[in-house]
N, C-alpha and C positions, 0 to 999 in steps of 0.2 A: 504494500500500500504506500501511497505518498500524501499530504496534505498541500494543497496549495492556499496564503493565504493572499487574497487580492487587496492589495492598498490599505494591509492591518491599520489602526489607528492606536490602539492604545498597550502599553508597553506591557502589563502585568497579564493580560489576554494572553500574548505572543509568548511570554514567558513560561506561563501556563501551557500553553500549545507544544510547546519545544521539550519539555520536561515529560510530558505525555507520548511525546514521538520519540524522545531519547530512549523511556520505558517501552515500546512498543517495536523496536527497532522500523519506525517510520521516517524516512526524509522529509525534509518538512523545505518547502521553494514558498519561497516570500515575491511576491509583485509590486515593484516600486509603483508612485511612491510611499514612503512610508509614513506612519505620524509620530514618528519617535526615532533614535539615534540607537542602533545594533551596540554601543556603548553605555547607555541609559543603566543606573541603576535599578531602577523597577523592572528593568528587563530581567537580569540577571539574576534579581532577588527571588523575583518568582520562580524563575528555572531552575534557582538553586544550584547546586555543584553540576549540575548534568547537562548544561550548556557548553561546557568543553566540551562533551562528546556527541552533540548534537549532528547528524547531518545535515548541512544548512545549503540553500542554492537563491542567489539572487537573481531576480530578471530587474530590466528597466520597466518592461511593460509586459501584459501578456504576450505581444506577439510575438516580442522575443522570443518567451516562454513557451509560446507553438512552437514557433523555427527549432527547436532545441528541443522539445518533443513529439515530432512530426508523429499521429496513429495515435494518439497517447488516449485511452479511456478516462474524460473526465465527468465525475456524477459534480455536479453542482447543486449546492445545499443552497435552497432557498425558500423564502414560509410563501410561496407563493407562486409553486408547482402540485401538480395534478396529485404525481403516487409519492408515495412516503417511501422513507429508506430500507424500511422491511420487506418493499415489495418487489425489489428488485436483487437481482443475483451478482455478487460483488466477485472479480479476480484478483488473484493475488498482483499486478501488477498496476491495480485502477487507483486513479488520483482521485481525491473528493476534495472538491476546488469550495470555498470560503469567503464571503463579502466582506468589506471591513464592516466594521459596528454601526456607524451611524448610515447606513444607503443598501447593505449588502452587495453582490456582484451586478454589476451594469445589464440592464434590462434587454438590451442590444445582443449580449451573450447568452441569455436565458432562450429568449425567441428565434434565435439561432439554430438550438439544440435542444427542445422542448423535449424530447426524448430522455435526454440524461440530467432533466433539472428533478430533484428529490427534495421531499419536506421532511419534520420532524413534528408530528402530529399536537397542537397544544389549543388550550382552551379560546374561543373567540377574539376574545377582546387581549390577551395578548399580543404585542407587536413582537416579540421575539427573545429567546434563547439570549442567554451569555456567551458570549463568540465562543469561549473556552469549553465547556458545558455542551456544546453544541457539537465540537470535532470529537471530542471524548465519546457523547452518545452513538453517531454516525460509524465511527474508526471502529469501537467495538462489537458493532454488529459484522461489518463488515471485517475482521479479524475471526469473529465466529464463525462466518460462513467459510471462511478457507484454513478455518482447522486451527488457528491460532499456531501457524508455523514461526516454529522459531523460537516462540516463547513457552517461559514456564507456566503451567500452571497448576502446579502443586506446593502449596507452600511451606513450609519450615518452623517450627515454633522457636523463638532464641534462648527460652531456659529450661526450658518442658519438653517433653517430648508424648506424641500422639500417643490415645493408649492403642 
């Protein structure tokens, strides 16, 4: 899996994201431009020690980000497509592309590719998810359906042990 997020705005979101892809072994491609400085301490704070090992890719723009992954399966998360993220069947090599917070992905790119635009199912009168909250929901379903390769998922007690 990879995350892309389009023109992030706010640094502890991103942070958050990066920390969740470090965990996940996902790359995470940022789409300039950004609302915040890749140096920013709320970046970091949030991501915690596992920003050094992040896989990180920057674009200027998406198109870049096509040119550079011509073919590339992208599900675009947006509260304002038809099927939900359960209804469809995720590969292990699919991107689920991300709007920044205040606009989500540009309406231009949804209408494009109505096919691969996916929601996350919430009440009415909600305008939307916390960016972070949101790639976390998405990623993990889509991790479940291809077997959560890679990762553990059994875990360890640190002073007990299971009976």
């Amino acid at each position: 899996m990879h995350i892309i997020l389009h023109q992030p705005e706010i640094p502890q979101n991103t942070g958050n994201i990066g920390r969740t892809c470090v965990a996940t072994n996902t790359p995470l491609h940022l789409i300039e431009p950004l609302g915040f400085r890749l140096t920013e301490n709320a970046l970091r704070r949030a991501g915690m020690d596992y920003w050094e090992e992040l896989s990180l890719s920057r674009y200027v723009d998406f198109e870049e980000f096509r040119a550079q992954h011509a073919g590339a399966r992208i599900w675009m998360c947006t509260t304002k497509a038809h099927q939900t993220y359960t209804e469809i069947s995720y590969q292990p090599e699919d991107y689920l592309m991300f709007g920044k917070e205040s606009a989500g992905i540009p309406e231009e790119y949804l209408v494009a590719d109505e096919a691969h635009c996916i929601r996350i199912p919430m009440a009415r009168d909600a305008r939307s998810l916390n960016l972070s909250n949101a790639v976390a929901i998405v990623l993990y379903e889509a991790l479940r359906q291809t077997g959560f390769s890679g990762l553990e998922t059994a875990g360890a007690l640190h002073r007990l042990e299971w009976g």
